[in-house]
N, C-alpha and C positions, 0 to 999 in steps of 0.2 A: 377227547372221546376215546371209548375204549374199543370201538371200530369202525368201519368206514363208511358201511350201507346205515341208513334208516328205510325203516315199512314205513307208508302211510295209508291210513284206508279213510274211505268215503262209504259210511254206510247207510242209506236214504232207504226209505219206503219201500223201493221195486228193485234196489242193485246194491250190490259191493264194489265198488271201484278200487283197486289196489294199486301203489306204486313203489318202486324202490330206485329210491335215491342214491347218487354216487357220492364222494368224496369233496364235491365238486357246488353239491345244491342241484345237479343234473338227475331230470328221471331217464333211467336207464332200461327199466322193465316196467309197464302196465300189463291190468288185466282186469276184467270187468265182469259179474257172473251176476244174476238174476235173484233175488234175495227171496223172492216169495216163491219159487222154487224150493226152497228148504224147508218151509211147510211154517205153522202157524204156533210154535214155540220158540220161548227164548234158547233152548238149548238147538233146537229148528236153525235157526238162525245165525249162532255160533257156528253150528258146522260150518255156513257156508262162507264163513268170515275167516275161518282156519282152513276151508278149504284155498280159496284164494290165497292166502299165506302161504301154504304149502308148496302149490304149483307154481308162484313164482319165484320162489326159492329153489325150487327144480328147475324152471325153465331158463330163468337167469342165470344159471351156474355158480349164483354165489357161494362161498364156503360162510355153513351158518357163524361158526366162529368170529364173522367180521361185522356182524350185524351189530349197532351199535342200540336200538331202540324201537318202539313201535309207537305209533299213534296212532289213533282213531277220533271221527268223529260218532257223536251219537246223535237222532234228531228228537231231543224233548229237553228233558229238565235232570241235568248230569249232577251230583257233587265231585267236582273237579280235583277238590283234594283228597278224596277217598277213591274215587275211580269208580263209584255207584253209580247206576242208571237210577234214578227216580221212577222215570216215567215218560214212554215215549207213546206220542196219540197214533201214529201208524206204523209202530210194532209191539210185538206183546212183550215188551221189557217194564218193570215193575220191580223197583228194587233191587235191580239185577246188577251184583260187582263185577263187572266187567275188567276191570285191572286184574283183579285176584285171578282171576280165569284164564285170562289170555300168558300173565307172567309165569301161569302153573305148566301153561302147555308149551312158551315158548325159552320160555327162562334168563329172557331181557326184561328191562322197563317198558310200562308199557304208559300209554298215554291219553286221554280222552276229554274232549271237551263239545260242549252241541257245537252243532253240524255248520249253522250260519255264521255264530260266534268265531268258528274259525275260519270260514270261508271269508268273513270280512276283516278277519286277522292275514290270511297270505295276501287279500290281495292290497292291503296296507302295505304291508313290507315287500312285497314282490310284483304288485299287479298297479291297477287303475286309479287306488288309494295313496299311491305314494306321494307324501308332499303333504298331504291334511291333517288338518288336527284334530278335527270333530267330523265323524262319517256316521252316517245314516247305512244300515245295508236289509237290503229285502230280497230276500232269495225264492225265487218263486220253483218248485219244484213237484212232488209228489203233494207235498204240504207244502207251509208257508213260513220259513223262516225270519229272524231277525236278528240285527247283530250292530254294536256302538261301539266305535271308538271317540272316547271325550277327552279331551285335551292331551291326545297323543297315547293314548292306552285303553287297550281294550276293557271295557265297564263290562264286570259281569252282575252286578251287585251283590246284595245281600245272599250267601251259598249260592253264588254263581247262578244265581234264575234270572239275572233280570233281561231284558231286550225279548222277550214273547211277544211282537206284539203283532205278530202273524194271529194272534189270540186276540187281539184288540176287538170289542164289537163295536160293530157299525149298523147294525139293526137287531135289536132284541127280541124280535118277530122275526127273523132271517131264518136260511136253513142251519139244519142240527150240523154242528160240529163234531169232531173225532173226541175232541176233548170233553165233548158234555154240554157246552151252552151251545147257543144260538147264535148266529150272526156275526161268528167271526171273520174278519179279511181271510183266515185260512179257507173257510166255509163258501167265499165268491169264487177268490184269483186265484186256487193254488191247481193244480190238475186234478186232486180230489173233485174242488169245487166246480171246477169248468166240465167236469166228465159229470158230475149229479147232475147238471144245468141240462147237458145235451143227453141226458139219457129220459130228464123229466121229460123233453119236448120230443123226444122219440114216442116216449109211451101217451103223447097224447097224437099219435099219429103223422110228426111230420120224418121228412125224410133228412137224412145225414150219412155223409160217406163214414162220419166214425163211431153208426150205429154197434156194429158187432164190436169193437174195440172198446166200448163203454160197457159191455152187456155185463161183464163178472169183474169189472174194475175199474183203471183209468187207459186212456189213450196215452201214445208213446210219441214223444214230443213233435219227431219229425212227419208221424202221419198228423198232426195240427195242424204241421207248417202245409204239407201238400192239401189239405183241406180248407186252408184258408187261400192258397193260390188257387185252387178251383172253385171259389166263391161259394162255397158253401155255407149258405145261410145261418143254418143253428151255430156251425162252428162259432160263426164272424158275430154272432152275438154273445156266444159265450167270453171269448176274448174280448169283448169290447166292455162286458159287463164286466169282468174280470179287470180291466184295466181302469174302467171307471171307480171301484175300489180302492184299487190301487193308490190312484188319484188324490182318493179323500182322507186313506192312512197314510200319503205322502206329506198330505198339505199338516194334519194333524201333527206329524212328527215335527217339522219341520217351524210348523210355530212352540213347538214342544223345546224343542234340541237347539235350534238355530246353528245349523250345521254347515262345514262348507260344503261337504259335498252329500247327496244321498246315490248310493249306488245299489242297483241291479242283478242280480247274478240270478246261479240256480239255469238245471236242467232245459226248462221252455224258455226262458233269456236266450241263452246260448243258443238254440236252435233256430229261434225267431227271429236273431236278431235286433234291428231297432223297432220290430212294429208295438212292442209293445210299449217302449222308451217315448215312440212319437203320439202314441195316444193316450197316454199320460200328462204328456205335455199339453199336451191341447185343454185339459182338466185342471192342471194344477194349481191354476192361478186364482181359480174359484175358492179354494177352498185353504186357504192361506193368507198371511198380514203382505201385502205387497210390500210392506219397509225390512221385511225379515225373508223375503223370498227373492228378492233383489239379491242378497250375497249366497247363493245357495245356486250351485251346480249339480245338476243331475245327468249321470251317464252308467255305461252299463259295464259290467264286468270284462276284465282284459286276459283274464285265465280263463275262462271257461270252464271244463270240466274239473282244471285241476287248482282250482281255487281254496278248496277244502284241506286237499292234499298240499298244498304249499302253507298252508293252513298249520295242517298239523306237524312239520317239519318246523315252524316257528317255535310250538309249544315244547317240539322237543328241544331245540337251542335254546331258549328259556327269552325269543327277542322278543 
């Protein structure tokens, strides 16, 4: 390497999560900044990707000189080896070279793969996937991502699209999706979907602690959690609806992939813990070949936030 720090960013829906790695594989600096805060353009949203760059390369003290690389994730449909965004359903990126951009302003390599893809890629090599050779990963977050490692390498397919299947439908009469159809697992279980659910049964009149939190968006994971500890009703149907989903694109996959392990991650994982792990459980056996779900383990992610970020530290080591 031609220095010592790597950036890594996590860029999702609602935030930038930033980190810079030591010499070591150690994060040394985080920092975490509001992404729809930067307004409703792709170049909106660069700022606040370079602003996060900026400030922790000021606040860390690194000398930029040692910076070896940057990565990011993006959450849609990347080409991996030109560093293009295609097409992200919850931000206005279209087409958008993000390499070309980030390398013009920072004048390292820079790096970029979707969001899930590599969140199931750190935690392969660094997290809860260590040890499998075929991983199932469903990241449930802003949206709903997806992510396959098949006999020990991460499967992007054909120009890096494949594993959407946060896009999968499960009802064709469902609600609208960000992407344009109907009834996708994004559209149930992602906080997109859980925030439409509770803001429908708000405007037919019922009551919900995370009425004004859905009003111009989505709810922020930890007020779920305290709104599902004070039994609040519409929440605990949203999550449970959400998790019955879940459920049905686990069992799908899973006669699909025949995988050893399927894992969990993403923003309301991490926050909720296993309630959403155990009432999936309680579902999954419906909806699956009992002789194929027999060798198949389901548990949830071991990095948490920085899943992605460990994530993208892989892609720059080339593991």
């Amino acid at each position: 390497m031609s220095g010592r720090y790597n950036i890594c960013l996590d860029v999702g829906g609602t935030k930038v999560l930033g980190a810079i790695f030591n010499e070591n594989d150690e994060i040394m600096y985080r920092l975490k900044k509001r992404s729809k805060d930067g307004g409703d353009t792709s170049s909106d949203v660069e700022k606040v990707i370079v602003d996060v760059v900026e400030e922790m390369i000021k606040e860390s003290g690194i000398d930029r000189k040692k910076i070896n690389a940057i990565a990011s994730c993006a959450p849609g449909v990347i080409d991996q080896e030109t560093g293009v965004v295609l097409f992200t359903p919850n931000l206005p990126w279209r087409n958008y070279d993000m390499r070309a951009s980030m390398e013009k302003k920072f004048g390292v390599p820079f790096f970029v793969g979707n969001d899930v893809n590599l969140g199931v890629l750190g935690e392969y090599k660094f997290g809860a996937a260590r040890g499998y050779k075929n991983v199932v990963g469903f990241f449930v977050g802003t949206g709903m991502g997806g992510g396959l490692i098949l006999n020990g390498s991460l499967f992007t397919g054909n120009q890096f699209k494949a594993a959407e299947y946060g896009h999968m439908i499960l009802d064709p009469e469902g609600p609208l999706c960000n992407c344009g159809q109907r009834g996708c697992l994004e559209a149930f279980s992602s906080k997109q979907g859980m925030s439409a659910y509770i803001r429908q049964q708000v405007s037919r009149g019922r009551k919900s602690l995370l009425a004004d939190d859905v009003t111009d968006g989505v709810f922020r994971s930890k007020r779920l959690k305290k709104a599902l500890k004070e039994k609040d009703d519409v929440a605990v149907e949203a999550v449970d609806r959400a998790c019955h989903y879940l459920a049905i694109a686990t069992g799908n996959m899973i006669n699909t992939i025949s995988p050893d392990l399927v894992l969990y991650g993403g923003g309301v994982i991490e926050a909720l813990g296993d309630t959403f792990l155990k009432k999936i459980l309680k579902e999954v056996d419906l909806y699956c070949m009992p002789q194929i779900r027999s060798t198949v383990e389901l548990k949830t992610a071991s990095l948490g936030d920085d899943s992605i970020l460990y994530g993208d530290l892989a892609l720059i080591k080339g593991l």
